[in-house]
N, C-alpha and C positions, 0 to 999 in steps of 0.2 A: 598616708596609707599604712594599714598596721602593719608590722612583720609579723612572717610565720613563726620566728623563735620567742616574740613575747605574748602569741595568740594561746591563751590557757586551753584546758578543755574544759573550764566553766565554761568560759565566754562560750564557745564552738555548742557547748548543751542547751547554753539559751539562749541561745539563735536558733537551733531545730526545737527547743520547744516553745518558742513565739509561733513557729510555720507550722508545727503540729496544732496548735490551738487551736489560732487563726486561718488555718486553710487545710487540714486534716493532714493524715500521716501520709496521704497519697504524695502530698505536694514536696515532704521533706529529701533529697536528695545531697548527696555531699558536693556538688557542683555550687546548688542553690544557696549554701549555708555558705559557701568561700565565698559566693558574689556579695554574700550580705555583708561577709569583714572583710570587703575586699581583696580576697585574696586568689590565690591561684586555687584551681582545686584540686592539687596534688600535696599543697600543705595541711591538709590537714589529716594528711596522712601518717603524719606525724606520732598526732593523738591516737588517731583511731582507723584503722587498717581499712575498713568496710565499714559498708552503711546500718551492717547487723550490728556491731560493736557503739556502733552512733544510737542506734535505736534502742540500744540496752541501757546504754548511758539515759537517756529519755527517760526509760520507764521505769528505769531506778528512782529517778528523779521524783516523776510522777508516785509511786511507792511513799518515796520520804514526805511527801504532802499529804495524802492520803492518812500517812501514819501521824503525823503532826495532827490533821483533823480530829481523828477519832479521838486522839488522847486528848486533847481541847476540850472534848466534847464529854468526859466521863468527869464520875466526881459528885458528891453530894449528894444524890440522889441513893432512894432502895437501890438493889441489884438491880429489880426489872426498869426502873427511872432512867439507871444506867446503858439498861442495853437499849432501850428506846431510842435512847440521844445516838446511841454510837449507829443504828439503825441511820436514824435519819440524817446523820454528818455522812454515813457511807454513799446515802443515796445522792444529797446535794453536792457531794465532790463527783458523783460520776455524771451528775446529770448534765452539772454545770462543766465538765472536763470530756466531754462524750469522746475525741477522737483520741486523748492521751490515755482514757481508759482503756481506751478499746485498744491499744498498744499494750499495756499492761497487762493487759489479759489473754495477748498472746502467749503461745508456748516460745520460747526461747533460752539459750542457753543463760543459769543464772550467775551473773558476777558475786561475790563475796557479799560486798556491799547488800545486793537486793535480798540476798538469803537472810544476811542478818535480820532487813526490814521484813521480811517476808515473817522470822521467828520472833519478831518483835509484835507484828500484827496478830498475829496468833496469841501469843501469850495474851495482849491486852482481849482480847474476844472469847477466850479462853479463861479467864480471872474471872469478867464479869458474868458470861454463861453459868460458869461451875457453880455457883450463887442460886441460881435458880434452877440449874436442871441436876445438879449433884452429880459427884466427882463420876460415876459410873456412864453417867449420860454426857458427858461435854462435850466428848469429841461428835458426837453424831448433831447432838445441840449447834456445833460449830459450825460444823457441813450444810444443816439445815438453813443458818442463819444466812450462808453464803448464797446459797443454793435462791434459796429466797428473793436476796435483793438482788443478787445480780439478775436473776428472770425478771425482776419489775422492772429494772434498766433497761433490757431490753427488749421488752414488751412498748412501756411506753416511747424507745427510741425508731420504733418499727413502728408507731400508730397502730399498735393492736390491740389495747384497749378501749373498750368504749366509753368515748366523749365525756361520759353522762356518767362515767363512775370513776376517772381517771383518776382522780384524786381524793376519793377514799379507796383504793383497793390497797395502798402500801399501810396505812393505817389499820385497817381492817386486818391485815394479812401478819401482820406483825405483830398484832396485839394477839393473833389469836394464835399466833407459834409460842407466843410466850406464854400464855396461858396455859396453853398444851402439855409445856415444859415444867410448868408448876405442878400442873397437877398429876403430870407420868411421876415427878420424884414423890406429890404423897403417896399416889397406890400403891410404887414400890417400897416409901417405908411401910406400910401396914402388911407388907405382906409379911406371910413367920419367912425366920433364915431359914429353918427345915421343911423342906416339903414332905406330905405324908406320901410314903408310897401307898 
């Protein structure tokens, strides 16, 4: 049986995120997670005070994957090749992780750790955007982009697109923000810097 002083807080995160996977964030409790390392469930109090401090640990987790994806996923390609890819690694980590996403995307207090990935994520979606929508448009680029995929998650996790179009609407949708984005930074370079009064 393991003891509580050589039970890490890896171990204790991947064991609530096995049960977050496999049987959603409902199931995760700190009782459930000591049965699993055999332990009492006042050791793992150890680590982590509450189940919110548990859950944070989770979606930090979840975070560092997510970030691992994306960057996996850029590289070689134009700017817009890149933001495609980064596009479709953000959709198939959430599609395929639906109930660690859907933790992640809670509001909750952020540890260091997630902040960092949070400023990491941003910078990488941030580099590639600026590329295509130009330094004046990126942040709204960004928001767009977010705004975006995360509504096609969960649209399709709701069954609320139709059947019959499910799987071009993220293609369609994507290609045509990006387009969008190209062609807002030409008109803005053709405009003059001075306007006539």
């Amino acid at each position: 049986m393991p003891q509580p002083a050589k039970t890490s807080a890896k171990q204790i995160v991947a064991i609530a995120l096995d049960i977050v996977e496999k049987e959603g964030a409902e199931a995760l409790s700190m009782r459930e997670v000591a049965r699993r390392l055999q332990l009492a469930a006042n050791a793992l109090y150890h680590h982590y005070p509450d189940r919110t401090g548990l859950e944070e640990s989770v979606a930090t987790e979840g975070l560092r994957r997510l970030y691992v994806r994306l960057k996996r996923a850029m590289g070689g390609g134009t700017p817009r090749q890149d933001a495609q890819r980064l596009a479709e690694a953000y959709l198939r980590f959430a599609r395929a992780h639906w109930s660690l996403y859907s933790m992640m995307m809670q509001r909750r207090p952020k540890s260091k750790e997630r902040a960092e990935l949070d400023r990491k994520i941003r910078a990488l979606v941030d580099g590639t955007l600026e590329q295509i929508a130009g330094p004046d448009q990126v942040q709204r680029a960004a928001c767009s982009m977010w705004a975006l995929l995360h509504g096609i998650v969960v649209l399709e996790q709701n069954v609320l697109l139709p059947e019959d179009r499910e799987h071009m609407v993220p293609d369609f949708a994507i290609g045509a923000l990006l387009h969008g984005l190209e062609r807002s930074r030409q008109n803005t370079s053709h405009q003059p810097l001075i306007r006539p009064r």
